[in-house]
N, CA, C and O atoms as a GROMACS GRO file, in nm:
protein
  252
    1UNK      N    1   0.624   9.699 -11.605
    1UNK     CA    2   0.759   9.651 -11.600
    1UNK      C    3   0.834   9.730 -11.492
    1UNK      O    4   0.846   9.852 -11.500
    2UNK      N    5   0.883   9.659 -11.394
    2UNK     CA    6   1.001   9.713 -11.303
    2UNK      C    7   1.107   9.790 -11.400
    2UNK      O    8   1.143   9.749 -11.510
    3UNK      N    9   1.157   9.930 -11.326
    3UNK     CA   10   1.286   9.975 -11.348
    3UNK      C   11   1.381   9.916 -11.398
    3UNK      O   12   1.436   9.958 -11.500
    4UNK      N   13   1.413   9.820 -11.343
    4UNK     CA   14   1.540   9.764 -11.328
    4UNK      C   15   1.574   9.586 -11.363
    4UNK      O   16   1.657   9.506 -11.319
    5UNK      N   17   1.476   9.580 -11.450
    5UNK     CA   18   1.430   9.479 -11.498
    5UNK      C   19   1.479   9.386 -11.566
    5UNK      O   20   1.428   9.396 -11.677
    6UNK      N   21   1.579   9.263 -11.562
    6UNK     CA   22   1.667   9.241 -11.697
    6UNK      C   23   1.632   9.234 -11.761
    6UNK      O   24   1.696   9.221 -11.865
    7UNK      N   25   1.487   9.236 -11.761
    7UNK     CA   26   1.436   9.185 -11.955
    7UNK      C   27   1.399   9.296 -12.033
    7UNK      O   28   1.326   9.279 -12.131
    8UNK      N   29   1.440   9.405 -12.003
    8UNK     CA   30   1.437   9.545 -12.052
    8UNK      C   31   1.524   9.562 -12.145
    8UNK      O   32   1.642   9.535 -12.120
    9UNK      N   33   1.489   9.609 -12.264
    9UNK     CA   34   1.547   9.595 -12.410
    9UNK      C   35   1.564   9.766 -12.453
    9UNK      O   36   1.632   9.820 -12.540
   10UNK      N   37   1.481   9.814 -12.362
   10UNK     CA   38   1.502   9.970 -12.421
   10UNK      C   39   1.616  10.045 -12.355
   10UNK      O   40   1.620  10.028 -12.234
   11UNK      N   41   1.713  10.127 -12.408
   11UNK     CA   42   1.802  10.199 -12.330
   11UNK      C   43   1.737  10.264 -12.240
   11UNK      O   44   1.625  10.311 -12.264
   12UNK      N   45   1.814  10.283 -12.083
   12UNK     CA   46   1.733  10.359 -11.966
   12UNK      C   47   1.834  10.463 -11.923
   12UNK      O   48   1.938  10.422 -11.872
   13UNK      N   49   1.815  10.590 -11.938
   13UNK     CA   50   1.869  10.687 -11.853
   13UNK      C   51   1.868  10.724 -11.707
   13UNK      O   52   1.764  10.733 -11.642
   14UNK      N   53   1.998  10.746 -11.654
   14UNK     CA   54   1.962  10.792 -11.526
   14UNK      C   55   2.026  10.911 -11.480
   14UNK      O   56   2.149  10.910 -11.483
   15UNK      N   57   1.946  11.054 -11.423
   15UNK     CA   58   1.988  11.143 -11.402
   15UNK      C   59   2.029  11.149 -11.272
   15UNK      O   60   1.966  11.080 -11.191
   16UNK      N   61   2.129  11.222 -11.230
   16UNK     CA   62   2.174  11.229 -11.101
   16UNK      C   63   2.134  11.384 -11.063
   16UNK      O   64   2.179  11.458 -11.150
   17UNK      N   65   2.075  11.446 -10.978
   17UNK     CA   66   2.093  11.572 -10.970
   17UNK      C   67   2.081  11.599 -10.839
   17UNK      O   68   1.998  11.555 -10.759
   18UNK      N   69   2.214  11.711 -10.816
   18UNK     CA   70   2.332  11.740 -10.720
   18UNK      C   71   2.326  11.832 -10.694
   18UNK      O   72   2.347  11.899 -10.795
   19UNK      N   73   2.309  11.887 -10.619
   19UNK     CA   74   2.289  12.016 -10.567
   19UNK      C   75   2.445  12.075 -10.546
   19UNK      O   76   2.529  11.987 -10.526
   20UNK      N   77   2.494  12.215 -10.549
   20UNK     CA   78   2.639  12.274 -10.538
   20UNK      C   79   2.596  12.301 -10.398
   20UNK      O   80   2.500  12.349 -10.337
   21UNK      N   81   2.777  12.217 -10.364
   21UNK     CA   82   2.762  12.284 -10.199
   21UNK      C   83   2.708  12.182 -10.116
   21UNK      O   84   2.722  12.212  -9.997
   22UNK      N   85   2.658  12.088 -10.131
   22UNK     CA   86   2.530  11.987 -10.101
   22UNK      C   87   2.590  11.860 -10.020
   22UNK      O   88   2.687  11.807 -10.074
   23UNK      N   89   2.556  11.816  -9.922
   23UNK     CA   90   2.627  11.652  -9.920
   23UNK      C   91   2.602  11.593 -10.004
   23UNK      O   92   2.672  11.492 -10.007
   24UNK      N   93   2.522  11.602 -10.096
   24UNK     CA   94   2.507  11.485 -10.194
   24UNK      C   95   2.627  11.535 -10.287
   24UNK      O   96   2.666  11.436 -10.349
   25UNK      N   97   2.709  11.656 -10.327
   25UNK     CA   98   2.795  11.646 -10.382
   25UNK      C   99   2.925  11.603 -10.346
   25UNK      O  100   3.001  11.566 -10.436
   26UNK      N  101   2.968  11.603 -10.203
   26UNK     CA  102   3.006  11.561 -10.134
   26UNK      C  103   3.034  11.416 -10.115
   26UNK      O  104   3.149  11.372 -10.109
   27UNK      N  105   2.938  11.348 -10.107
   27UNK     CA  106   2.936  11.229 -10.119
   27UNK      C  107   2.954  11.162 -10.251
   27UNK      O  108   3.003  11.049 -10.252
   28UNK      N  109   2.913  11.230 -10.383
   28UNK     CA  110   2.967  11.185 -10.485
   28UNK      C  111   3.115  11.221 -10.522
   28UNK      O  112   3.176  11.151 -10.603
   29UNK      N  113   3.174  11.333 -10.461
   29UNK     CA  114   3.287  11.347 -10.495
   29UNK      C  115   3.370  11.212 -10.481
   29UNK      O  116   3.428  11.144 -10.565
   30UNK      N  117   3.349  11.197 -10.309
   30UNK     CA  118   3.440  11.111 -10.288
   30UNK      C  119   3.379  10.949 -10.339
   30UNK      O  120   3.453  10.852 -10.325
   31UNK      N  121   3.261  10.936 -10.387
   31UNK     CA  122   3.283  10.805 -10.500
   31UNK      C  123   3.387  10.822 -10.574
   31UNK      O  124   3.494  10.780 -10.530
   32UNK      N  125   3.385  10.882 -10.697
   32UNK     CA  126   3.483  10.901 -10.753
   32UNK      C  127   3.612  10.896 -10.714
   32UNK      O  128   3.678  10.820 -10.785
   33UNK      N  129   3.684  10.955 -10.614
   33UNK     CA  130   3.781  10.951 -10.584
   33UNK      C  131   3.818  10.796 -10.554
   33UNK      O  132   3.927  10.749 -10.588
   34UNK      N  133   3.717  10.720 -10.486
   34UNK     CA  134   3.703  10.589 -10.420
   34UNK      C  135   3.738  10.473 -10.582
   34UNK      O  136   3.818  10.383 -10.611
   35UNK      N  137   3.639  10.536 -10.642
   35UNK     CA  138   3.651  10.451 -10.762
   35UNK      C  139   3.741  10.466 -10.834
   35UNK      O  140   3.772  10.360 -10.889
   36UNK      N  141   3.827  10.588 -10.875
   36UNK     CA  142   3.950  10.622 -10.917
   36UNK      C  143   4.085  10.537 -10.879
   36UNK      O  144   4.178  10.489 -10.944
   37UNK      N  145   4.046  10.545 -10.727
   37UNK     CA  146   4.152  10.452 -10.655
   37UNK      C  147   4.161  10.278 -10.686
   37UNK      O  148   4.252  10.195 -10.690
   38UNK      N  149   4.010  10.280 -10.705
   38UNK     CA  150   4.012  10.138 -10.753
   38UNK      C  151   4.046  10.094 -10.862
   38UNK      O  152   4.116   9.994 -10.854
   39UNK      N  153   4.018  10.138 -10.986
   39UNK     CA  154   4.043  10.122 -11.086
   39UNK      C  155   4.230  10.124 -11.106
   39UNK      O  156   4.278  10.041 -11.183
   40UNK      N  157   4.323  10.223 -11.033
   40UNK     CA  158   4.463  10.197 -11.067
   40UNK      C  159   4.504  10.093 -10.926
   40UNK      O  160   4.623  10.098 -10.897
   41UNK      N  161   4.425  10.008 -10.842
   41UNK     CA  162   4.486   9.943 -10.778
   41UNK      C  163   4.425   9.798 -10.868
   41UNK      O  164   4.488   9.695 -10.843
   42UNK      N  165   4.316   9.785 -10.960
   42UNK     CA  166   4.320   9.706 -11.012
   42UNK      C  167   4.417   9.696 -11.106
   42UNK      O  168   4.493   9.600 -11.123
   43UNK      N  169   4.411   9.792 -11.163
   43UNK     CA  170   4.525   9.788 -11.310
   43UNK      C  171   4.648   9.796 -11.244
   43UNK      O  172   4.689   9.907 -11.210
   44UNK      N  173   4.711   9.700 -11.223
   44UNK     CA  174   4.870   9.733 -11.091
   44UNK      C  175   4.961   9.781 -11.200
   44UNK      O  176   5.074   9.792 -11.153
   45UNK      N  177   4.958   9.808 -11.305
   45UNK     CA  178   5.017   9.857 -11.416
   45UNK      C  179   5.031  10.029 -11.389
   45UNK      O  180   5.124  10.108 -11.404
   46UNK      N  181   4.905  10.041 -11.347
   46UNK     CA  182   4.906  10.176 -11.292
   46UNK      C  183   4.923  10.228 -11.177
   46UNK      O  184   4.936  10.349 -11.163
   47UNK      N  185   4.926  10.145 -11.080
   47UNK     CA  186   4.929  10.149 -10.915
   47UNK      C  187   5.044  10.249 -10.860
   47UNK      O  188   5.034  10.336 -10.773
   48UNK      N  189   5.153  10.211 -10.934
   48UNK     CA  190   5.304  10.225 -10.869
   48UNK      C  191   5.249  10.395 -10.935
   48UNK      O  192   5.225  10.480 -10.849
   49UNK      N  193   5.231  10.436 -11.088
   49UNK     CA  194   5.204  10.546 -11.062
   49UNK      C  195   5.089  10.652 -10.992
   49UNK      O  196   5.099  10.773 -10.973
   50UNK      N  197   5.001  10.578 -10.969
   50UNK     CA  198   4.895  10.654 -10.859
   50UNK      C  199   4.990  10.705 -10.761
   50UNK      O  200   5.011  10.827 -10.761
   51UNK      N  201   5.044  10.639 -10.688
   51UNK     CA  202   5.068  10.631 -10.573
   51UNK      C  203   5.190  10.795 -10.571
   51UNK      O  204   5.280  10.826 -10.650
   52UNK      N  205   5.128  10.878 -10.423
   52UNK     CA  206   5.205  11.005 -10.395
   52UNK      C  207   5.321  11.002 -10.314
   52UNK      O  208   5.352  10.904 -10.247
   53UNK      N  209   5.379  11.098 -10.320
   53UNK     CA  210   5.478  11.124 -10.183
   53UNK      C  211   5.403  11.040 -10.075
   53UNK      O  212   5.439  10.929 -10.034
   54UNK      N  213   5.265  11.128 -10.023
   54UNK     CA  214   5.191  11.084  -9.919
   54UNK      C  215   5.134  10.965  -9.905
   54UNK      O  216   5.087  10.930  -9.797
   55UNK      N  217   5.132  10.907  -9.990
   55UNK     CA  218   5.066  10.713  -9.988
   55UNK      C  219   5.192  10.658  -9.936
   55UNK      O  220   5.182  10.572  -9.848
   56UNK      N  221   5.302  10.692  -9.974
   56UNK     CA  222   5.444  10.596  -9.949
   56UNK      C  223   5.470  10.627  -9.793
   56UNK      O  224   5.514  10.546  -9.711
   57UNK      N  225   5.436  10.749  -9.772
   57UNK     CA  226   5.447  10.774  -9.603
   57UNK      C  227   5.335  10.690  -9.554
   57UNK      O  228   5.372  10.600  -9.479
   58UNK      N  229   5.226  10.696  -9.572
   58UNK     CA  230   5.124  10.616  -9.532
   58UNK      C  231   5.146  10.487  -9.505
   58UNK      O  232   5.152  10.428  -9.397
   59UNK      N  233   5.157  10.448  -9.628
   59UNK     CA  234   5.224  10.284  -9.698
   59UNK      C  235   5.341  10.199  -9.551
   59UNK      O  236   5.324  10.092  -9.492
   60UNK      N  237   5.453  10.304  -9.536
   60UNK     CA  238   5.595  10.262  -9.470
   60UNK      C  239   5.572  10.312  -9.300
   60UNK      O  240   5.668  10.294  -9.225
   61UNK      N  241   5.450  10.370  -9.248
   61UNK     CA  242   5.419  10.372  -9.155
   61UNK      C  243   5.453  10.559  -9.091
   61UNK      O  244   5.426  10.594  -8.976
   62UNK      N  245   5.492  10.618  -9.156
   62UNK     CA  246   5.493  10.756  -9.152
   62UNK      C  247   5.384  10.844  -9.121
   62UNK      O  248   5.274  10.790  -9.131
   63UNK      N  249   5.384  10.958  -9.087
   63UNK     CA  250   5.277  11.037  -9.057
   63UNK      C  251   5.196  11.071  -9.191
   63UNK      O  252   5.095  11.141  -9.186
   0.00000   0.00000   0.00000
């Protein structure tokens, strides 16, 4: 049976392991951050509060 299989009935774990210091932590940081962002620009309920001092400068064409 493939990994990734839909017809897979058994729960599958997946470990991530990250080295400190690492680009790979690096690069997962900023998933998160990426996905963070997404999640309150989906929920626009939450958007207006995500948003910083620095997004509104961003936003209105500011430095």
């Amino acid at each position: 049976m493939r990994p990734f299989d839909i017809r897979q009935k058994q729960t599958v774990f997946a470990y991530r392991l990250i080295i400190k210091d690492s680009i790979e932590e690096k690069i997962r940081q900023l998933q998160k951050k990426k996905g963070d962002i997404a999640n309150d620009i989906l929920g626009e309920e939450n958007f207006a509060q995500a948003l910083t001092l620095n997004d509104f400068n961003f936003l209105l064409g500011g430095n």
